[in-house]
Every structure is written in C-alpha cells, then in structure tokens.
C-alpha positions as CSV (number, residue, x, y, z in Angstrom):
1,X,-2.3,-7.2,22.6
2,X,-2.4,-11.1,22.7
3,X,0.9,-13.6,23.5
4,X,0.5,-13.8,19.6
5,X,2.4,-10.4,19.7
6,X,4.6,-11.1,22.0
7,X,6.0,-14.2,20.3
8,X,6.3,-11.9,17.0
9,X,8.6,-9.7,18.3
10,X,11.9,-11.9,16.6
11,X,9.8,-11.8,13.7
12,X,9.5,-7.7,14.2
13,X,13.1,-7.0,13.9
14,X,14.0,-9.7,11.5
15,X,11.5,-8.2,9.2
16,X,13.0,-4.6,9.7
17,X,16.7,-5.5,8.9
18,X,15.1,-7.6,5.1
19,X,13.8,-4.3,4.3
20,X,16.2,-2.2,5.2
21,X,18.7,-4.2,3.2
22,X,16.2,-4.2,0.4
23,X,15.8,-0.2,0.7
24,X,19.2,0.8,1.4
25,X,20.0,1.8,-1.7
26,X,17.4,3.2,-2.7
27,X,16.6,5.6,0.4
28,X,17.6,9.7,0.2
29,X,18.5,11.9,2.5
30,X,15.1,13.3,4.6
31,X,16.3,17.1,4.0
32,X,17.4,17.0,0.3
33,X,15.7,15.9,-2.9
34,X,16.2,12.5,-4.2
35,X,17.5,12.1,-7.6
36,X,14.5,9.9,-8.0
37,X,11.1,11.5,-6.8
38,X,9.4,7.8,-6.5
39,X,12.5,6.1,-4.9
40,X,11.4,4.9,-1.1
41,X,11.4,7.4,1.7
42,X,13.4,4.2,3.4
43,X,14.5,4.3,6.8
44,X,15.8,7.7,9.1
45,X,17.8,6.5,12.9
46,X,16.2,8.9,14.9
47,X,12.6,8.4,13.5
48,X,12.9,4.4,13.4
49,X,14.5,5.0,17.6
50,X,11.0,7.1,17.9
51,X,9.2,4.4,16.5
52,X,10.4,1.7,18.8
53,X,10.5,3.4,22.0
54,X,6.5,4.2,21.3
55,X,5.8,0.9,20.7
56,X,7.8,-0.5,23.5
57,X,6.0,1.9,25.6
58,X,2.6,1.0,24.0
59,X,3.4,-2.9,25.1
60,X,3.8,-2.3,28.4
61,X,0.6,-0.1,28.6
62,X,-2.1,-1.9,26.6
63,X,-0.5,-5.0,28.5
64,X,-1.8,-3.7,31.8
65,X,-4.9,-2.4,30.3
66,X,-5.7,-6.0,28.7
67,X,-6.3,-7.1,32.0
68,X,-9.0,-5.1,33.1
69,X,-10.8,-5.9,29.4
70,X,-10.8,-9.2,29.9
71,X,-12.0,-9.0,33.0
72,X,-15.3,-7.0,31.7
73,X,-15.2,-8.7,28.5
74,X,-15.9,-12.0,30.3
75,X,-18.5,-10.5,32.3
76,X,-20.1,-9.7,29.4
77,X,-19.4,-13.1,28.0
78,X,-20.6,-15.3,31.4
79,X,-24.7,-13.5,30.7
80,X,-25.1,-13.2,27.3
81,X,-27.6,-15.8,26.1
82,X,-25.8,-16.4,22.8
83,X,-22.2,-17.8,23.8
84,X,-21.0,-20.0,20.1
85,X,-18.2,-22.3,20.7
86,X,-14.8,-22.6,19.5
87,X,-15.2,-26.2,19.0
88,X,-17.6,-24.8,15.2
89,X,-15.5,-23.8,12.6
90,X,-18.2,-21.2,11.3
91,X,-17.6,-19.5,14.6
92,X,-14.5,-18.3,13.4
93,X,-15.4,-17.3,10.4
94,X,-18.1,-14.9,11.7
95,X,-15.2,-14.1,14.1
96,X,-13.0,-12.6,11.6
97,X,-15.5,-10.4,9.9
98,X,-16.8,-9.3,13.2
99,X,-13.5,-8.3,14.7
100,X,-12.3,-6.6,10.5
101,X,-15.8,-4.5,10.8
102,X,-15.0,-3.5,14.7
103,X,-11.1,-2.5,13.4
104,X,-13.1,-0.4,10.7
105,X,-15.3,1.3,13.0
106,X,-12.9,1.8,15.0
107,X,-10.3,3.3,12.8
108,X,-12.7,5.7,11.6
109,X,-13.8,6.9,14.7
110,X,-10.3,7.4,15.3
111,X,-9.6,9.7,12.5
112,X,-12.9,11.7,13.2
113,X,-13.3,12.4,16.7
114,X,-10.8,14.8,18.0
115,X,-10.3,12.8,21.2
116,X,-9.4,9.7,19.8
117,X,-7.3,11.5,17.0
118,X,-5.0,12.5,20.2
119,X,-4.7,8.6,20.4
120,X,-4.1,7.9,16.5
121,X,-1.9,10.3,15.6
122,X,1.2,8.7,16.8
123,X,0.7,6.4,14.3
124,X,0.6,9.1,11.8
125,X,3.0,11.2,13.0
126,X,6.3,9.8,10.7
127,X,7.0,10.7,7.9
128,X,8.8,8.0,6.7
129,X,7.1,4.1,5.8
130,X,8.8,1.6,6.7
131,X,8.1,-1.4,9.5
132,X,9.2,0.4,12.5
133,X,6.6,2.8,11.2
134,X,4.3,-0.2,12.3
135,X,5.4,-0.4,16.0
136,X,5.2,3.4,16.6
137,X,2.0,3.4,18.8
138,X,0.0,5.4,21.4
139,X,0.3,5.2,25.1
140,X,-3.4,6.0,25.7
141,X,-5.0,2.7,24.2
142,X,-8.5,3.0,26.1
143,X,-11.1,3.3,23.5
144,X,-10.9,-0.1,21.8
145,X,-13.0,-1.5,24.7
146,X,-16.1,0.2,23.5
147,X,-15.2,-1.3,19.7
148,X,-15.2,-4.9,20.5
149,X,-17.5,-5.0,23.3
150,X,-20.2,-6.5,21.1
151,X,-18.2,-9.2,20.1
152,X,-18.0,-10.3,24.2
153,X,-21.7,-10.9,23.2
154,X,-20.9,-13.7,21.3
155,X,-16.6,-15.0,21.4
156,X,-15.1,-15.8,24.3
157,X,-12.5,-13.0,25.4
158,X,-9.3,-15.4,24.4
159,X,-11.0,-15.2,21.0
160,X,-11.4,-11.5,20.7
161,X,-8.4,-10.9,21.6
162,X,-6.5,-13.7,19.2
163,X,-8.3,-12.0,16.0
164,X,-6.8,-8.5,17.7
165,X,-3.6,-9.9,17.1
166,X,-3.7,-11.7,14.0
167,X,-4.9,-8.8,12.4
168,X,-2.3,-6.9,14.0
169,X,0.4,-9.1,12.5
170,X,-1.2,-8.8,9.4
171,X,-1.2,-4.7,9.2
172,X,2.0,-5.1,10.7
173,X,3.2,-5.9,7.0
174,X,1.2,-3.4,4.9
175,X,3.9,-0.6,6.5
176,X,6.3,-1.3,3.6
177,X,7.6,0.5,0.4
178,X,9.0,-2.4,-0.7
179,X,6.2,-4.0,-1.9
180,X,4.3,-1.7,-5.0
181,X,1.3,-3.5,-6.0
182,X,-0.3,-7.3,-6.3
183,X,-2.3,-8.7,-8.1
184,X,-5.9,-7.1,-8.9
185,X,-7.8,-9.9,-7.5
186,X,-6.3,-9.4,-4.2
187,X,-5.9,-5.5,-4.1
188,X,-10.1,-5.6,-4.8
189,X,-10.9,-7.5,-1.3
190,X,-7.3,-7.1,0.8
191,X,-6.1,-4.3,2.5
192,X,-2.2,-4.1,0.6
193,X,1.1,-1.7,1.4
194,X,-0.5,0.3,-1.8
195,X,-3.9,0.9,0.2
196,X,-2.2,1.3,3.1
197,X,0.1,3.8,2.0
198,X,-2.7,6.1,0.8
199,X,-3.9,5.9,4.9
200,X,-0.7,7.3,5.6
201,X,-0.6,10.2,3.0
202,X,-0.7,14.2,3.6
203,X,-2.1,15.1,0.3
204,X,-5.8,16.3,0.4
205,X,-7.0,12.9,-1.9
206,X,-5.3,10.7,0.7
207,X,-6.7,11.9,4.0
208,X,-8.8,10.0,5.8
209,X,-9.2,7.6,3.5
210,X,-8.8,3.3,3.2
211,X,-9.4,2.3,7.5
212,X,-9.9,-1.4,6.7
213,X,-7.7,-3.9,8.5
214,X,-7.4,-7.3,6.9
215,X,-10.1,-6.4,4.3
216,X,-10.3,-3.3,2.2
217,X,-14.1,-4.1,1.0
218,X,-15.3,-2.3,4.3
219,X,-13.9,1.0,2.2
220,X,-15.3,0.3,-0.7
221,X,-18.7,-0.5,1.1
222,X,-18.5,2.5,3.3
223,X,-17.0,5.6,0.5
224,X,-14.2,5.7,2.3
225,X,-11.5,4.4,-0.6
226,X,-8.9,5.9,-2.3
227,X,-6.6,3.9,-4.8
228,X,-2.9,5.4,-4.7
229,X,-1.8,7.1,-7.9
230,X,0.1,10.1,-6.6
231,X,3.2,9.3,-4.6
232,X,2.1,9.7,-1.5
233,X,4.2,12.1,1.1
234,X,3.5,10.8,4.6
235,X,2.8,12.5,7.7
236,X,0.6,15.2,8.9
237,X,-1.1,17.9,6.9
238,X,1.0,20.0,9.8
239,X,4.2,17.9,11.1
240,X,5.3,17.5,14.6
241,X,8.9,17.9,14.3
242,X,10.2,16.4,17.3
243,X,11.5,12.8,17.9
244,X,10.9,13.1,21.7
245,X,8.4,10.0,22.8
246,X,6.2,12.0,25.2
247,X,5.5,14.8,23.1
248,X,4.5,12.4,20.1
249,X,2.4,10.2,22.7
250,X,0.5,13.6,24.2
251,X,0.7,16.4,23.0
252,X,-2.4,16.5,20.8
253,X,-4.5,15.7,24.2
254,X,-2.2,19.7,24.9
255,X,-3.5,21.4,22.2
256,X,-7.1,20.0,22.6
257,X,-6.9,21.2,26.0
258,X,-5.9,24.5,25.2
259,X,-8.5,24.8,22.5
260,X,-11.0,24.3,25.1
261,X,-9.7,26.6,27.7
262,X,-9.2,29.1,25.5
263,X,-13.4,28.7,23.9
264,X,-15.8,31.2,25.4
265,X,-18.9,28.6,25.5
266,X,-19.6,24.6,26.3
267,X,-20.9,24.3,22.3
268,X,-17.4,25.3,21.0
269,X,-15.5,23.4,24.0
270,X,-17.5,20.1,23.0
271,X,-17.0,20.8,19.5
272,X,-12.9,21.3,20.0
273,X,-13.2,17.6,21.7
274,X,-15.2,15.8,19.9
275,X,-15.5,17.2,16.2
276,X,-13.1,15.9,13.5
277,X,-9.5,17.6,13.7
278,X,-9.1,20.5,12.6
279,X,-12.9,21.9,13.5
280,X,-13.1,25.3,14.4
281,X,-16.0,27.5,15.4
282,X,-17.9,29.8,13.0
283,X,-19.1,29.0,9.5
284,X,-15.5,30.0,8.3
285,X,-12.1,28.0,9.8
286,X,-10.5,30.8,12.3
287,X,-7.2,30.9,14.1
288,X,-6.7,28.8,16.5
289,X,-5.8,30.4,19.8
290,X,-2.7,28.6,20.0
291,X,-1.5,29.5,16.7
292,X,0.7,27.3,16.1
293,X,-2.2,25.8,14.6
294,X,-2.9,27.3,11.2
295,X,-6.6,27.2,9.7
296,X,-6.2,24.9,6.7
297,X,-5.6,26.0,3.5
298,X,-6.9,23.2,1.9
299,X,-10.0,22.8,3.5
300,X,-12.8,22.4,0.6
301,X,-15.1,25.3,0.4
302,X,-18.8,22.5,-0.1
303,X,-16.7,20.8,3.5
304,X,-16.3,23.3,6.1
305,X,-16.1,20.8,8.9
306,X,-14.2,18.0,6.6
307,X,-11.7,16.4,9.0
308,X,-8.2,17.6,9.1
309,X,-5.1,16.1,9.8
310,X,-3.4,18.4,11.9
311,X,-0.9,17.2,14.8
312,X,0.0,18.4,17.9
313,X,2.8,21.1,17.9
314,X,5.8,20.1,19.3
C-alpha cells in the first residue's frame, strides 16, 4: 500500500460516518426480517470493529512486505531493456490498463485457487456492505508480487505501486448500499457499487463473478459478468460466524491443512491446495473430513469442479 493510502485514512472514516447517517434509518436488525426485504443490510458494531481491526492489521503487514517488493521490483526495473519514463503522458495511460488487467488476473486467481482463496476470503467473509466492509483485509498479502511483476518490466516501482493505490481508493467506494445504479454509459465500462455488490453475493448467479477493479470491461471480455438483479445476500455460500480477527485472517489456511492431512495421495493433497474452493476428490463432491464442511448442495451437475465459496469454520 502506497502513502496515497495512508493519507486517505481521514477520508476512510469520514466516508463511513456520511453513510452511516445515510443508512441509519434504513438498516434492520441482522437476526430478524426487515419490514422491507430490499432496505440496506447497513451497518452491525461488532462486524464493522472486525472490519477495522483486519484492516489495521493488514496495514502494518503489507507495509513491511512493500519493502521487500520494491526492493525486487527495482531489480527488475534497473535490467529491463524497456524502462518508459514518467516524464510521457502515454506512459500512464498504458500504466493504468496494465496495473486494472494485473488487479483482474489477480482477483481471479484469487477466487480460484484454494491457496489464495485462504487470502481473499477475509474480504468476503461479512455479511454486511458497507465501507468498513472495504478495510476488512488479509494478513497474508504475499501473492500480489507475482501479479505485477511484469509491470517492473516497464514502470518504475513508485509507479506501480501509485496505480495500486489509486485503484484501491477507487474500490474503496464501490463497498456501498447507498449508491443503486448510474448511468448506463458508465455501468458498461466502470466497475460500480451495483457490479460490485454482485462480487460480494452468496447466491449461485453471483459467485465468482464481476473481478474487475477500476474497469468492469475486463468481465465482460473475459465471461466473467453478472449484472445484479436479485438482491444480493452477502457473505459465504457457508458463513464463518465468528468476529474474532485471527480466525477470520487464518483459518481457511486450517482447513486446507486439514484437507491435506487427512488425503490418502499427493494428487488429492495438491488438488485440496490448489483447485478452486470447494474441490473434492472423486467424480462426485464427498464429505469433507472435517465436516464442518458440507459438500455443496448447489454445485451444478455439467460443473463438478465449479468453484465454491466455502469459508473456513470458525
């Protein structure tokens, strides 16, 4: 995360207490029914307390890790023959599409490997949208390295990591309820809340759909959209349940672990690692051997090893 983020931070909060004055009336009890099925999920203390100590803890963490990226990213940078200046405006245009297709590539990865689902899912793991829901990130931010190393070939590491965080500040205000849609023109090539919130859905339409960043054309280039139409109910397809930081920050990497112990060969250990969630062994979903993870219900019949959102038990 850039100084960008750092200096954001007032803006963070200020942000949270507009919308929370905006939703007030309109958020409903977590446990009951609201009168209105499409009034906002709004805001819930000990989930918006979750979401700010994980992102508190995320800053500290990807703050030490930026160091040793920038240190490889401007080794990369010092040899490559093709090193375009700052000084050329086109420069930073090809920067922004080249850092919104890494965030895409990335995001999907994220969503199919089981590994780096162990990462993302603390971002998924609310249930409720808001802009805390923004901040609530993992403590294990080591893969992005891989995702932007190209772009060492060619921007200088300052630069990389600038267009990290202006399309983090950007993202940072899809996490609303409060804002339904825009206008076409802008919902066809932006990322919006309404895109956005379909990323975060549960329902089977919803999952693993909509990655982009800054752009949402990646999505439609790719087959990976979904326009929201149903009101989406956010979360996991299987909910954590717990508030407590360090079981939302690890305890997928538990049950991948336990998975793997519990596998009788190296094909069905590598497959519990690095398959899409959810992946089980067999041409047919079986228990898991923890069973706190149920096979999915859901799971499409013509999609046996379609990706699952399933989180880590608490």
């Amino acid at each position: 995360m850039g100084d960008l983020i750092i200096y954001a931070i007032p803006f963070f909060f200020l942000a949270m207490g507009l919308e929370y004055l905006t939703l007030r009336h309109a958020a409903h009890d977590h446990e009951h029914e609201a009168v209105d099925p499409d009034a906002p999920v709004g805001f819930e203390k000990k989930d918006t307390a979750t979401s700010l100590s994980m992102g508190v803890g995320h800053l500290f963490i990807a703050g030490a890790w930026k160091l040793v990226v920038l240190v490889i990213y401007a080794a990369i940078y010092s040899v490559s023959p093709i090193q375009l200046s700052p000084s050329d405006w086109w420069t930073w245009v090809l920067l922004f599409f080249v850092d919104d297709l890494a965030y895409y590539a990335f995001h999907r990865s994220h969503h199919r490997i089981r590994l780096f689902w162990a990462m993302h899912v603390v971002h998924h793991s609310s249930e409720h949208y808001n802009f805390s829901t923004a901040l609530r990130q993992d403590w294990s931010p080591f893969s992005s390295i891989f995702f932007w190393m190209p772009g060492a070939l060619l921007f200088e590491p300052w630069m990389i990591y600038l267009a990290f965080s202006w399309s983090l500040l950007y993202q940072f205000l899809l996490h609303t309820e409060a804002v339904r849609k825009l206008p076409r023109t802008i919902e066809f090539i932006f990322n919006t809340p309404s895109h956005h919130r379909v990323h975060h859905g549960s329902q089977e339409q919803y999952l693993d759909k909509n990655y982009g960043g800054i752009l949402i054309i990646w999505d439609r280039m790719f087959g990976s959209f979904e326009p929201e139409e149903e009101r989406v109910r956010y979360g996991l397809t299987k909910n954590i349940e717990t508030f407590h930081p360090v079981k939302v920050a690890y305890a997928e990497y538990m049950n991948i672990w336990r998975d793997v112990r519990a596998a009788d060969n190296w094909r069905d250990r590598l497959g519990y690692t690095f398959k899409g969630p959810g992946w089980k062994p067999g041409p047919e979903p079986v228990a898991s051997a923890d069973e706190r993870i149920p096979a999915d219900p859901h799971r499409r019949p013509d999609s046996p090893d379609r990706d699952r959102r399933l989180a880590a038990a608490d």
